[in-house]
mmCIF file of the N, C-alpha and C atoms, coordinates in Angstrom:
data_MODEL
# 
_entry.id   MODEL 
# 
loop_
_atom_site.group_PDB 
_atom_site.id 
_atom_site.type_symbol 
_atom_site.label_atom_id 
_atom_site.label_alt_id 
_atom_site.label_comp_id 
_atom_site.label_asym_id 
_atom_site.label_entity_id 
_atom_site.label_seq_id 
_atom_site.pdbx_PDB_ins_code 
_atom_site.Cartn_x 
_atom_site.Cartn_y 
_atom_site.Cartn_z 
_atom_site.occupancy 
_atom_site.B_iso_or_equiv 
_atom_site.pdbx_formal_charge 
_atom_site.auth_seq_id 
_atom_site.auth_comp_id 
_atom_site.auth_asym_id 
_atom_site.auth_atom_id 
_atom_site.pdbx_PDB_model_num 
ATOM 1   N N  . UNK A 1 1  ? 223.848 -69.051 89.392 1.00 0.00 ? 1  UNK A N  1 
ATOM 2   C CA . UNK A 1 1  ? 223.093 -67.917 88.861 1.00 0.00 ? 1  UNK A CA 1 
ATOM 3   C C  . UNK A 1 1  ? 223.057 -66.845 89.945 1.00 0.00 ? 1  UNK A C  1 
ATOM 4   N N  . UNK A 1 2  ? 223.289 -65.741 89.679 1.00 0.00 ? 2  UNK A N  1 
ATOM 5   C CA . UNK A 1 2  ? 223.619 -64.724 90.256 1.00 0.00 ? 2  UNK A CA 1 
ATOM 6   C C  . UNK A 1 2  ? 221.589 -63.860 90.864 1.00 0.00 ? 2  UNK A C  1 
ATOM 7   N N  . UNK A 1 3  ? 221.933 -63.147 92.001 1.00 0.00 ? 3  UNK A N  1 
ATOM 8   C CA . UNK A 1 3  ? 220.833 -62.798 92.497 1.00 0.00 ? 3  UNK A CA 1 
ATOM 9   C C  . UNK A 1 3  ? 219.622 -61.769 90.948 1.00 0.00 ? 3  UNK A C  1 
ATOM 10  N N  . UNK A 1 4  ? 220.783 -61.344 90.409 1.00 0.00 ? 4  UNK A N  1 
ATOM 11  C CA . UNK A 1 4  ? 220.340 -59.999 90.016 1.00 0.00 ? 4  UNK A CA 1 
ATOM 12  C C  . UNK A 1 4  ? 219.762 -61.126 88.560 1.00 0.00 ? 4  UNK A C  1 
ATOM 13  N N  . UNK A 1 5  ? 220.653 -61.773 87.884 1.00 0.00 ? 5  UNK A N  1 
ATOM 14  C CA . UNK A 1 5  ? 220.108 -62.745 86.781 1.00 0.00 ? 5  UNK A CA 1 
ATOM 15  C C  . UNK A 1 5  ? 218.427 -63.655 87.299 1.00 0.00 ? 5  UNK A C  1 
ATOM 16  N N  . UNK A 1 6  ? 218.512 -63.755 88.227 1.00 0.00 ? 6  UNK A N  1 
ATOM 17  C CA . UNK A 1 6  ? 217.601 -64.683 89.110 1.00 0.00 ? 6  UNK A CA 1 
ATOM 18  C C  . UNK A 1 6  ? 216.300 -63.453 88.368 1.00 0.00 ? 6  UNK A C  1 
ATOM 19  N N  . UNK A 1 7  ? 216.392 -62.094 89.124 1.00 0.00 ? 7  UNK A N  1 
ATOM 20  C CA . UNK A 1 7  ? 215.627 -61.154 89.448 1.00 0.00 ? 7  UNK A CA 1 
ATOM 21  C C  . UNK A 1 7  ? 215.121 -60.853 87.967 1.00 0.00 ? 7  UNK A C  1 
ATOM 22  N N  . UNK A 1 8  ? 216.225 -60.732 87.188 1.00 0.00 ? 8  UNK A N  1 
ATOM 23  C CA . UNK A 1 8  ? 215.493 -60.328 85.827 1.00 0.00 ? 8  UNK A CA 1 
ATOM 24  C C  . UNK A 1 8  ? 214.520 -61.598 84.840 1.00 0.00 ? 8  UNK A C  1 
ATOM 25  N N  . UNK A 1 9  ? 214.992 -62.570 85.146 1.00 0.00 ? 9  UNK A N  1 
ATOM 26  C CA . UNK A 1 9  ? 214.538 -64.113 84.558 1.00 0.00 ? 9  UNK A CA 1 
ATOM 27  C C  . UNK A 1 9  ? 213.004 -63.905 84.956 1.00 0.00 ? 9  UNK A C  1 
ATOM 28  N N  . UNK A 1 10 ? 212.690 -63.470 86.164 1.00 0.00 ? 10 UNK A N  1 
ATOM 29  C CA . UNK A 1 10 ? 211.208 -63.798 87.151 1.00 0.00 ? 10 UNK A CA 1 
ATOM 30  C C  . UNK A 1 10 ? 210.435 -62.623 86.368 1.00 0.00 ? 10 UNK A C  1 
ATOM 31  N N  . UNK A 1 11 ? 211.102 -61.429 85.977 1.00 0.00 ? 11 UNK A N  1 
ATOM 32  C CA . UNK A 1 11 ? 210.496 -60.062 85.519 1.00 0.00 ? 11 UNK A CA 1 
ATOM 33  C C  . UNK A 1 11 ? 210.152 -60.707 84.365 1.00 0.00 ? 11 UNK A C  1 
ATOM 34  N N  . UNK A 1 12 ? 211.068 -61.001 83.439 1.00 0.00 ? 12 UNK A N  1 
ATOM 35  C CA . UNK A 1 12 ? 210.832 -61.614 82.017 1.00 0.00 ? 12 UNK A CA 1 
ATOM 36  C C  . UNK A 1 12 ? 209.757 -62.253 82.026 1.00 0.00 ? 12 UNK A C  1 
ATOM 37  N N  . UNK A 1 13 ? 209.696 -63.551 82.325 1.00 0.00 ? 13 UNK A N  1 
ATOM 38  C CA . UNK A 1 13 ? 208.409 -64.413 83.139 1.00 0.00 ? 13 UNK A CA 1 
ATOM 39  C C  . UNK A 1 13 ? 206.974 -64.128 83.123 1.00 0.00 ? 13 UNK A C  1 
ATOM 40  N N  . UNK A 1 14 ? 207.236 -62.997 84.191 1.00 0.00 ? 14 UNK A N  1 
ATOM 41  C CA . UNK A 1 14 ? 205.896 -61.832 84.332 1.00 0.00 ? 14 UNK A CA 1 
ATOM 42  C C  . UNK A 1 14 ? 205.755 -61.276 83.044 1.00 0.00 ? 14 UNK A C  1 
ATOM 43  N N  . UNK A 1 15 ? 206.108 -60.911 82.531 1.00 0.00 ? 15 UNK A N  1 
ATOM 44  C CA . UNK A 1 15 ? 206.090 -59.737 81.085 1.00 0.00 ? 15 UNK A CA 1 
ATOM 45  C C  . UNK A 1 15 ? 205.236 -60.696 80.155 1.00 0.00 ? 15 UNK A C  1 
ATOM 46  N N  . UNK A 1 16 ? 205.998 -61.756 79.959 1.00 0.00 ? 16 UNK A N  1 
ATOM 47  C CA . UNK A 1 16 ? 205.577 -62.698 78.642 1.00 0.00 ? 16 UNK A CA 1 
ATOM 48  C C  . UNK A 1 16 ? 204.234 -63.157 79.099 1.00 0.00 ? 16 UNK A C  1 
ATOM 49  N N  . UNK A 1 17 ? 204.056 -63.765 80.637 1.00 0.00 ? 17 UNK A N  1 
ATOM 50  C CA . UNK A 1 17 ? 202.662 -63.793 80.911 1.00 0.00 ? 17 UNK A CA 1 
ATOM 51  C C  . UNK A 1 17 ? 201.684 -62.537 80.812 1.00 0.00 ? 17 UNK A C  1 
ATOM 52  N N  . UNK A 1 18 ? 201.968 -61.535 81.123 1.00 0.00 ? 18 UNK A N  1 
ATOM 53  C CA . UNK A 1 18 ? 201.273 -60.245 80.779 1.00 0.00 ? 18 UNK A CA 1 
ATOM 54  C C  . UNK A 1 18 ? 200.588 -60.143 79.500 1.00 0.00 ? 18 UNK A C  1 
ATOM 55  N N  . UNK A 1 19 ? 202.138 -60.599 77.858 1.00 0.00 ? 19 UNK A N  1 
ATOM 56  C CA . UNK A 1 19 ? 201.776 -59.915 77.028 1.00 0.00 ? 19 UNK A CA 1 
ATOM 57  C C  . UNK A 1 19 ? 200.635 -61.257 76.496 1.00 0.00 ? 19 UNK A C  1 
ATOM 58  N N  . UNK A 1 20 ? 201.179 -62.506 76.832 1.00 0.00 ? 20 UNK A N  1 
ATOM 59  C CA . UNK A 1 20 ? 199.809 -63.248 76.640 1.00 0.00 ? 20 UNK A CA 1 
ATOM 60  C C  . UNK A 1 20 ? 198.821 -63.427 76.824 1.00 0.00 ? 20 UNK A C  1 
ATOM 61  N N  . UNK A 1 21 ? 198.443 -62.788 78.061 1.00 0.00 ? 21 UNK A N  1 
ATOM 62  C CA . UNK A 1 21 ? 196.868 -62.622 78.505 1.00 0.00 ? 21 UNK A CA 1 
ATOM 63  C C  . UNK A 1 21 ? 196.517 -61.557 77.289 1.00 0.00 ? 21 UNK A C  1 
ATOM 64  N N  . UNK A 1 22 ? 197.047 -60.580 77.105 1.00 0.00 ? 22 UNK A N  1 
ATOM 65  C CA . UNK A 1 22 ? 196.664 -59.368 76.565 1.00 0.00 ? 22 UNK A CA 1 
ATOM 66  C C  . UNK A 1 22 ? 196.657 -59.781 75.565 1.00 0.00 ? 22 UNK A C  1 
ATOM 67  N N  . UNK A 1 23 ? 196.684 -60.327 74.394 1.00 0.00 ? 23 UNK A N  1 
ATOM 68  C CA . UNK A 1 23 ? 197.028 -61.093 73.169 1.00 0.00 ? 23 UNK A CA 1 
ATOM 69  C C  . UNK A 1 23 ? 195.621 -61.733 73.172 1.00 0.00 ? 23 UNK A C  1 
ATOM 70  N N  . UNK A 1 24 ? 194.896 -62.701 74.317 1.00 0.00 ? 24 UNK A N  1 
ATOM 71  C CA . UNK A 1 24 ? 194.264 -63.263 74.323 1.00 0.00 ? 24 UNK A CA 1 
ATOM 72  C C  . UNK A 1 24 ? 192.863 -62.413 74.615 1.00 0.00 ? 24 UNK A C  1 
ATOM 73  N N  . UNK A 1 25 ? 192.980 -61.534 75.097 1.00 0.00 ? 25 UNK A N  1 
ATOM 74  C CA . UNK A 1 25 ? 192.023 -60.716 75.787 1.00 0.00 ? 25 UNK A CA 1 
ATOM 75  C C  . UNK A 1 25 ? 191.683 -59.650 74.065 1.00 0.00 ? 25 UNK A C  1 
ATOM 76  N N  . UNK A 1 26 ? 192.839 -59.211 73.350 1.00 0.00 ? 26 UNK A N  1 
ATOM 77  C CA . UNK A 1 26 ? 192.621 -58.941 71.707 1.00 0.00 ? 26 UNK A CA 1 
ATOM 78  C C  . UNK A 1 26 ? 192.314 -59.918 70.986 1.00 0.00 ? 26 UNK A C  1 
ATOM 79  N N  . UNK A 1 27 ? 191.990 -61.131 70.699 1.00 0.00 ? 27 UNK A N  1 
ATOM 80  C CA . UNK A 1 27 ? 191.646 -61.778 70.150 1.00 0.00 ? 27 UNK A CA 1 
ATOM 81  C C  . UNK A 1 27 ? 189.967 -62.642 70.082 1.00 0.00 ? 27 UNK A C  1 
ATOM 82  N N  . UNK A 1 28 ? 189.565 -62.056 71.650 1.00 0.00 ? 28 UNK A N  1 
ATOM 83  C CA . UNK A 1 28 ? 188.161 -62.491 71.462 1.00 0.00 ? 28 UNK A CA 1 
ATOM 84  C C  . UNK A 1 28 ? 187.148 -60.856 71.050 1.00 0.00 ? 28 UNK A C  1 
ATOM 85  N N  . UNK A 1 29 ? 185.994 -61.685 70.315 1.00 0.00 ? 29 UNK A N  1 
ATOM 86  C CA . UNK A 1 29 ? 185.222 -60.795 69.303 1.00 0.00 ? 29 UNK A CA 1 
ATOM 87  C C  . UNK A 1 29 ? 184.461 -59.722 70.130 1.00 0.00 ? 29 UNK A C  1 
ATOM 88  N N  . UNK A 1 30 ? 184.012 -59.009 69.450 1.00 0.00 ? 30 UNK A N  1 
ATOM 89  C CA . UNK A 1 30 ? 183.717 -57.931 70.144 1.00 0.00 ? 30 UNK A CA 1 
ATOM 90  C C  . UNK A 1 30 ? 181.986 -58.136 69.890 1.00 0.00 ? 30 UNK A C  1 
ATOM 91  N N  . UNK A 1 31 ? 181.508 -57.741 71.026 1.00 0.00 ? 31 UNK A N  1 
ATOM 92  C CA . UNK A 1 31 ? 180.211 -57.640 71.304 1.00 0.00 ? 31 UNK A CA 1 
ATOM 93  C C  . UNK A 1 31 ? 179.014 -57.475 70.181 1.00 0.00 ? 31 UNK A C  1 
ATOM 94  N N  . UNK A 1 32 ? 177.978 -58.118 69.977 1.00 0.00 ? 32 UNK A N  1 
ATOM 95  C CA . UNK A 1 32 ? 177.191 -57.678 69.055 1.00 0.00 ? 32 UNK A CA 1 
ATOM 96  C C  . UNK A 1 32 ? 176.244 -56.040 69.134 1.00 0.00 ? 32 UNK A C  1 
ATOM 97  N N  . UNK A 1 33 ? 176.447 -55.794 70.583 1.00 0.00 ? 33 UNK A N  1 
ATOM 98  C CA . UNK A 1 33 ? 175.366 -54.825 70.898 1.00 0.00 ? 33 UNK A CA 1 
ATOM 99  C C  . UNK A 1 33 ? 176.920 -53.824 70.612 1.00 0.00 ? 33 UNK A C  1 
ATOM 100 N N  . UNK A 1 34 ? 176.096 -52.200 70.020 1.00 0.00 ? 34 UNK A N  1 
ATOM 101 C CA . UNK A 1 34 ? 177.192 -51.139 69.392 1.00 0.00 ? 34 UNK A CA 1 
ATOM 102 C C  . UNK A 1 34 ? 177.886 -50.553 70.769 1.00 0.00 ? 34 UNK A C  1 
ATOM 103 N N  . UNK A 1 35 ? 176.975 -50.441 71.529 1.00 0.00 ? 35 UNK A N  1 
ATOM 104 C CA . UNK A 1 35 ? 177.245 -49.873 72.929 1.00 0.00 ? 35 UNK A CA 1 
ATOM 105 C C  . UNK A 1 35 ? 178.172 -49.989 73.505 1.00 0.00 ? 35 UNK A C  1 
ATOM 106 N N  . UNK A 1 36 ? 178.855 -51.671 73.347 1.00 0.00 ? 36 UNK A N  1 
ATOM 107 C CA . UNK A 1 36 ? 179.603 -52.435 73.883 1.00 0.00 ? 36 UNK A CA 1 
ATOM 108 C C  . UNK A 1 36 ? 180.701 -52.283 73.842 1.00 0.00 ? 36 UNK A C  1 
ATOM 109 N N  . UNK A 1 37 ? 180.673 -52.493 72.146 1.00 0.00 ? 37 UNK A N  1 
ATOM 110 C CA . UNK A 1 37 ? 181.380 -52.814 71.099 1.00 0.00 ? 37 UNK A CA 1 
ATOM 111 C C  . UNK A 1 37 ? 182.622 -51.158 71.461 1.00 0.00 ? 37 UNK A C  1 
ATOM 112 N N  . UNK A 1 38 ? 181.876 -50.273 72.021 1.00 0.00 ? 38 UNK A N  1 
ATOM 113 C CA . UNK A 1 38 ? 182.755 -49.065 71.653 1.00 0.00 ? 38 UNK A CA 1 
ATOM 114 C C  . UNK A 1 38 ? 183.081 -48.881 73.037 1.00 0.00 ? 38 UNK A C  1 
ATOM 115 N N  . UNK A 1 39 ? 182.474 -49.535 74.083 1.00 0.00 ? 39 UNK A N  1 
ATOM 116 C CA . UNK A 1 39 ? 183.732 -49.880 75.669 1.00 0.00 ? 39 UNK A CA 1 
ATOM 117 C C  . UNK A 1 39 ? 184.958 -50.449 75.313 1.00 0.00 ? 39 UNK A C  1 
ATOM 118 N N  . UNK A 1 40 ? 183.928 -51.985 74.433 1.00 0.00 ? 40 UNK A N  1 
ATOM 119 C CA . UNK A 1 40 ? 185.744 -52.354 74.363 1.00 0.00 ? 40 UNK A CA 1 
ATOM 120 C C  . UNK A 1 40 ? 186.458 -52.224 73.615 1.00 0.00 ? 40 UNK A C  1 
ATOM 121 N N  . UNK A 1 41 ? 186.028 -51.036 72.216 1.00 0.00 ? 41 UNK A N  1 
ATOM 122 C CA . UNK A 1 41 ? 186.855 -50.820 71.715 1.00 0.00 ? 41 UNK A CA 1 
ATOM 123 C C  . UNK A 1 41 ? 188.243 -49.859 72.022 1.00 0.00 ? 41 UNK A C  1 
ATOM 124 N N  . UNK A 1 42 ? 187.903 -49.292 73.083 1.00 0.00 ? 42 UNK A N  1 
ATOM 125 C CA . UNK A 1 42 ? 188.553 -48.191 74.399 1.00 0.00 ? 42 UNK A CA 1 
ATOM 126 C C  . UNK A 1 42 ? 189.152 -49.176 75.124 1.00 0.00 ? 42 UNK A C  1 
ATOM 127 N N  . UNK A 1 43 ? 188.732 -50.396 75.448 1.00 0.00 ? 43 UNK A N  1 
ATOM 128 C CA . UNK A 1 43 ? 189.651 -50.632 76.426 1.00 0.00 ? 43 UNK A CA 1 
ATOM 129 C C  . UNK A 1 43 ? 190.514 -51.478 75.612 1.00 0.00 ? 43 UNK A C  1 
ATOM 130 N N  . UNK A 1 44 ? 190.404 -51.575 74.315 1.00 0.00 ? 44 UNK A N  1 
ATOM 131 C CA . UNK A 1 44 ? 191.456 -52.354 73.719 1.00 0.00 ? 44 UNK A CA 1 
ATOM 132 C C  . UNK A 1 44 ? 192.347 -51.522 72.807 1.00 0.00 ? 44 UNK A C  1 
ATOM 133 N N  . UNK A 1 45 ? 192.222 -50.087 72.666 1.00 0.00 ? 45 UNK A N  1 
ATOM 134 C CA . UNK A 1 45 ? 192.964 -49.354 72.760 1.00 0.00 ? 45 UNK A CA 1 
ATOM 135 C C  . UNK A 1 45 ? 194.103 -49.028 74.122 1.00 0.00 ? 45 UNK A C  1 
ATOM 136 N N  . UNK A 1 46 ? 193.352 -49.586 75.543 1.00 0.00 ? 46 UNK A N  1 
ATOM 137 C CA . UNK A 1 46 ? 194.706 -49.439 76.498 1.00 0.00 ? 46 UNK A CA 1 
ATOM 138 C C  . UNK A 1 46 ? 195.310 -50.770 76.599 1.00 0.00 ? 46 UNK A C  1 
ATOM 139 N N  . UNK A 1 47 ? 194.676 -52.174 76.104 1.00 0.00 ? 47 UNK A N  1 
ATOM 140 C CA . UNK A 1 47 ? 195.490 -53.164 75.901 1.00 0.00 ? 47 UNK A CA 1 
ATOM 141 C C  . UNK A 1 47 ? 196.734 -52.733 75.197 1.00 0.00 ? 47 UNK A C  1 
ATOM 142 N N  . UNK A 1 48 ? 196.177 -52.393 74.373 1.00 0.00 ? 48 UNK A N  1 
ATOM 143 C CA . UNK A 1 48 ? 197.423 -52.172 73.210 1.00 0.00 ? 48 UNK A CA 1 
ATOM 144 C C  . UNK A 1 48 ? 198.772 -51.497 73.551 1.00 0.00 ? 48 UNK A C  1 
ATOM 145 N N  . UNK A 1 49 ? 198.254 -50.268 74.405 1.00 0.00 ? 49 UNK A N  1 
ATOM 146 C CA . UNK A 1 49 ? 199.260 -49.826 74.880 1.00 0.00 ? 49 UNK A CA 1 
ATOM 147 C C  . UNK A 1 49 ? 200.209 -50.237 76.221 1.00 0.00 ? 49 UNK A C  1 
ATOM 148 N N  . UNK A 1 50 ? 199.003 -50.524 77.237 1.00 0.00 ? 50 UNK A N  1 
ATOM 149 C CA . UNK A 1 50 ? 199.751 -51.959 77.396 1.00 0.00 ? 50 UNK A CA 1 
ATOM 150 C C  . UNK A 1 50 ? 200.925 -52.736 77.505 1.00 0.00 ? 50 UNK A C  1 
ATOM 151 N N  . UNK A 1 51 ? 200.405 -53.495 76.289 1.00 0.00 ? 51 UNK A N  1 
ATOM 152 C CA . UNK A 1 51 ? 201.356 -54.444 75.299 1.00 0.00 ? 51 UNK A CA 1 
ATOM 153 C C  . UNK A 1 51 ? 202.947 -53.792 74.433 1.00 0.00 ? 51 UNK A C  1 
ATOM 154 N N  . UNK A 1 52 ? 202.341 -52.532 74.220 1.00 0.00 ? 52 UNK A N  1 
ATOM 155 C CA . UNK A 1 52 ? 203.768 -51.577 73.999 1.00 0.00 ? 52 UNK A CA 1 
ATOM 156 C C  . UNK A 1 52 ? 204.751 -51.730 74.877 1.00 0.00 ? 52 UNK A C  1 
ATOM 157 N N  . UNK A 1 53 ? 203.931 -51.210 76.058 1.00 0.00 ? 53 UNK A N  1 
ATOM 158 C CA . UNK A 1 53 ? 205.259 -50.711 77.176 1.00 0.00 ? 53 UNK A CA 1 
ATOM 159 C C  . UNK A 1 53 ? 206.052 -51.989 77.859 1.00 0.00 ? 53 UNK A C  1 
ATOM 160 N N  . UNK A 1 54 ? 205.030 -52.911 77.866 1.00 0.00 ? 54 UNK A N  1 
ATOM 161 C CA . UNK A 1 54 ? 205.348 -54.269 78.537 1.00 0.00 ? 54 UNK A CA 1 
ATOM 162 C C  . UNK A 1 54 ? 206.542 -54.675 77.553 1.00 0.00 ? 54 UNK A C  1 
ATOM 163 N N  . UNK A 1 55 ? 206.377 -54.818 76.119 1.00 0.00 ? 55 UNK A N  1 
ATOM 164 C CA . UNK A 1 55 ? 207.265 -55.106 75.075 1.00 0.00 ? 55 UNK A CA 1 
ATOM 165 C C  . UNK A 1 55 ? 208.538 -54.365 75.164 1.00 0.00 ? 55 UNK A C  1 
ATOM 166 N N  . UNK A 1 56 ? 208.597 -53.085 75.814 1.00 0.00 ? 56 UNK A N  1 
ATOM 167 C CA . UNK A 1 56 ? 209.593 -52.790 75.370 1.00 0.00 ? 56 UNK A CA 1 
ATOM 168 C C  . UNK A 1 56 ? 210.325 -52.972 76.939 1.00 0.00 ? 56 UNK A C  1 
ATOM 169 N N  . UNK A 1 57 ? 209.878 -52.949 77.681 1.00 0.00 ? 57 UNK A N  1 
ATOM 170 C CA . UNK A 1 57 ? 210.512 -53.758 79.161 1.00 0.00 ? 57 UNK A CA 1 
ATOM 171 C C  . UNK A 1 57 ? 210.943 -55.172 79.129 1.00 0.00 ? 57 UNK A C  1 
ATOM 172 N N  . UNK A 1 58 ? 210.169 -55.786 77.732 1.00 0.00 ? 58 UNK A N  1 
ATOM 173 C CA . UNK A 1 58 ? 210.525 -56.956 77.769 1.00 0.00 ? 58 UNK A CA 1 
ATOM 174 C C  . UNK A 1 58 ? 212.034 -57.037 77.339 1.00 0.00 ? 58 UNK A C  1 
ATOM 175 N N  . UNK A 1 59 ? 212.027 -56.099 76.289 1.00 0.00 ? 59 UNK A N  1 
ATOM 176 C CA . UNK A 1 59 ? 213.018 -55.796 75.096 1.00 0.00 ? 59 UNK A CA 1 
ATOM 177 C C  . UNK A 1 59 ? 214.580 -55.568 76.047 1.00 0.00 ? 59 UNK A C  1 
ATOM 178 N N  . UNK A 1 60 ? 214.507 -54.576 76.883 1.00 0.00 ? 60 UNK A N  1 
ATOM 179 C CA . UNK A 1 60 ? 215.271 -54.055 77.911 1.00 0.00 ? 60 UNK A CA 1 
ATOM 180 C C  . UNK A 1 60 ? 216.007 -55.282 78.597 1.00 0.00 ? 60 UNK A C  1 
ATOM 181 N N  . UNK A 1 61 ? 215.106 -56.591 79.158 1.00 0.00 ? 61 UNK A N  1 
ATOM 182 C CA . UNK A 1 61 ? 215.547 -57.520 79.903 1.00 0.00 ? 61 UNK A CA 1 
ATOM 183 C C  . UNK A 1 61 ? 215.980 -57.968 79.540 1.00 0.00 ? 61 UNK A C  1 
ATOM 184 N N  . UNK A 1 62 ? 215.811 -58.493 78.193 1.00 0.00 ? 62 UNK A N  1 
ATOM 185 C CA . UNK A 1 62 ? 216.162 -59.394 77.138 1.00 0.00 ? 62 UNK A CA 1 
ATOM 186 C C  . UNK A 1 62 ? 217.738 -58.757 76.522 1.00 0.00 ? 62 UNK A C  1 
ATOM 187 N N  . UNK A 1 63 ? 217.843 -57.342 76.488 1.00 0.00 ? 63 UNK A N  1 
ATOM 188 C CA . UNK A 1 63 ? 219.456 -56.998 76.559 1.00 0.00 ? 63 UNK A CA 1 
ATOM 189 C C  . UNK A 1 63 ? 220.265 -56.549 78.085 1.00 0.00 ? 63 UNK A C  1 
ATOM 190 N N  . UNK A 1 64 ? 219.774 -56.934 78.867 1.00 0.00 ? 64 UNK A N  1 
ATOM 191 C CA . UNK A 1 64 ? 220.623 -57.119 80.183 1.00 0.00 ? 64 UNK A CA 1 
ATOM 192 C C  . UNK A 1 64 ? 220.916 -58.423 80.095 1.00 0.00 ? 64 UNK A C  1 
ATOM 193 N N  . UNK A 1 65 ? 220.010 -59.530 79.723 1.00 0.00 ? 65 UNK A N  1 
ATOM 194 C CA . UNK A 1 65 ? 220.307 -60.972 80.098 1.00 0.00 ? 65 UNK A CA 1 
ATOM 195 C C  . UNK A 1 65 ? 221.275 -61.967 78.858 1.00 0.00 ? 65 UNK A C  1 
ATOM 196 N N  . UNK A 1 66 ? 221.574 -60.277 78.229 1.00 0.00 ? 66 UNK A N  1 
ATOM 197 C CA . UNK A 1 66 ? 222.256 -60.793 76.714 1.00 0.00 ? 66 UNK A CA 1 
ATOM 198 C C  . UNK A 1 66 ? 223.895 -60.822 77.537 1.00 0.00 ? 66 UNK A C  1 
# 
């Protein structure tokens, strides 16, 4: 296996762990108090995006390693 295959395998790796935390971090409920509820509804608006950019870096690796 070549240095540069090595390099992208470890990136991939990272990514998929990324997009799973973030997956997991969208999936728990949101706060009963409203206050809260509309922090994290903001910060799960930048999960999301996020999860875009990570996806499409994923997408990228995934056609170099094609």
């Amino acid at each position: 296996m070549n240095v540069e295959r090595a390099e992208l395998l470890a990136k991939k790796e990272e990514l998929e762990s990324r997009i799973n935390k973030i997956r997991q971090d969208l999936a728990t409920r949101l706060s009963a108090d409203f206050a809260e509820q509309a922090t994290e509804l903001e910060n799960r608006d930048v999960l999301l995006e996020i999860a875009r950019v990570t996806e499409e870096d994923l997408e990228l690796i995934n056609k170099k390693l094609q």
